[in-house]
C-alpha positions in Angstrom: 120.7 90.7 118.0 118.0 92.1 115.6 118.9 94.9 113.4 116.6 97.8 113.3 114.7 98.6 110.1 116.8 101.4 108.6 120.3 99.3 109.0 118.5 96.6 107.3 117.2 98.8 104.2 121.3 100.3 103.7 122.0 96.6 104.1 119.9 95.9 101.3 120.3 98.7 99.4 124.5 98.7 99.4 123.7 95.2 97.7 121.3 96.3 95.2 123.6 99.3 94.4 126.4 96.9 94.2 125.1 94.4 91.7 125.1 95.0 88.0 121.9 93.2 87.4 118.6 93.1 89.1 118.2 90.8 92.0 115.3 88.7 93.5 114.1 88.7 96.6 116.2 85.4 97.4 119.3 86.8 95.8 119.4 89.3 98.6 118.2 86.8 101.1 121.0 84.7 99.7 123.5 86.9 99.8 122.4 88.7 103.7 122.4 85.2 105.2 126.2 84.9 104.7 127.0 87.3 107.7 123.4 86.9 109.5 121.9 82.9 109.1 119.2 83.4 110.5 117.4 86.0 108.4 114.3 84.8 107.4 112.6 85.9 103.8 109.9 87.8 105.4 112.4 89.8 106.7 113.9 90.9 103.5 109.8 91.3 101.6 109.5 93.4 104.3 112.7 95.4 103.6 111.8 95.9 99.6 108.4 96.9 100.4 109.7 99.4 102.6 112.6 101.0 100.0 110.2 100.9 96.9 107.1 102.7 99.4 110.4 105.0 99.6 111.5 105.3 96.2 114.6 104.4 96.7 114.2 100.7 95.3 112.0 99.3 92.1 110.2 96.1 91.5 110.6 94.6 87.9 107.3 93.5 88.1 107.6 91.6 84.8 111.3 89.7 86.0 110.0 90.0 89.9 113.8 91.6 90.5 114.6 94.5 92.4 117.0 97.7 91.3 118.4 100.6 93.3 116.4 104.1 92.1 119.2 105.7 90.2 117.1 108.9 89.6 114.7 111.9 91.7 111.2 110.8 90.9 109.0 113.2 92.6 106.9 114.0 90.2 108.3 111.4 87.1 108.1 108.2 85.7 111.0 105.6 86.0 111.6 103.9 82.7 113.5 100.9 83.3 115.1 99.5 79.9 115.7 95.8 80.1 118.7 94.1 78.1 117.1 90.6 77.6 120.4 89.4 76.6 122.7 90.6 79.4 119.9 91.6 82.1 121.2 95.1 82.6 118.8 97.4 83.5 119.0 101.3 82.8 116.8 103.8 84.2 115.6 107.2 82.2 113.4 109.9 83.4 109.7 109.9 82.0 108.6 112.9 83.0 107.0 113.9 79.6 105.3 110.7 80.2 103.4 111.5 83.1 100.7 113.7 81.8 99.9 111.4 79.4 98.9 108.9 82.0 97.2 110.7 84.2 95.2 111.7 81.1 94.5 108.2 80.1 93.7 107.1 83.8 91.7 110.2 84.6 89.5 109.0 81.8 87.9 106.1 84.4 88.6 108.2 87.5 91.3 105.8 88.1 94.0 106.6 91.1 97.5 105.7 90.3 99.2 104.6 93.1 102.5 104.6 91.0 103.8 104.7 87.6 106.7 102.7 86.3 107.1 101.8 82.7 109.1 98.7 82.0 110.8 98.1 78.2 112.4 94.7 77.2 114.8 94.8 74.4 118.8 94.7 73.8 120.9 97.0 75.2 123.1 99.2 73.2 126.5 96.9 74.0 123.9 93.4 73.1 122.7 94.8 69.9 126.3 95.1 68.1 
């Protein structure tokens, strides 16, 4: 039996929100498959378009991972620090951020869709 589309985003979510590091798409696949073998990775794209068009989910674009939202981002930028060391990933809020981008995009008359700033670097714990 097929699950329906919001059992499958808590699914996904509870693991997200359960692992210390980012995961890929095939990590979740990977990890869903044990209890359902016949998911199929369309399934789960499907699933972390649909939690990131949410906000509840982000895409590390630059380590193509995924990461619960840990924050209320109405009307804010995530900033998602990114131990290269360990791979931890903590979230800040960047709303003072925000007007300075729509300055800069406004410029060109370009339409953000979203905003999500991504720095690499040690973490706190790394760096001693």
């Amino acid at each position: 039996m097929r699950k329906r589309a919001a059992a499958r985003q808590t699914d996904v979510l509870t693991l997200l929100k359960a692992s210390p590091r980012p995961m890929t798409a095939y990590q979740i696949l990977e990890q869903l498959q044990v209890s359902e073998p016949d998911i199929a990775p369309p399934t789960v794209y499907r699933t972390l378009s649909a939690l990131t068009d949410q906000g509840q989910a982000h895409r590390l674009e630059s380590i193509k991972a995924f990461v619960p939202c840990r924050c209320n981002h109405v009307e804010s930028v995530p900033v998602l620090a990114i131990c290269e060391d360990c791979g931890s990933v903590e979230e800040h809020d960047g709303s003072d951020l925000l007007p300075t981008f729509t300055r800069l995009t406004d410029q060109n008359a370009f339409q953000a869709a979203r905003h999500i700033v991504e720095i690499h670097g040690q973490c706190g714990t790394c760096a001693d």
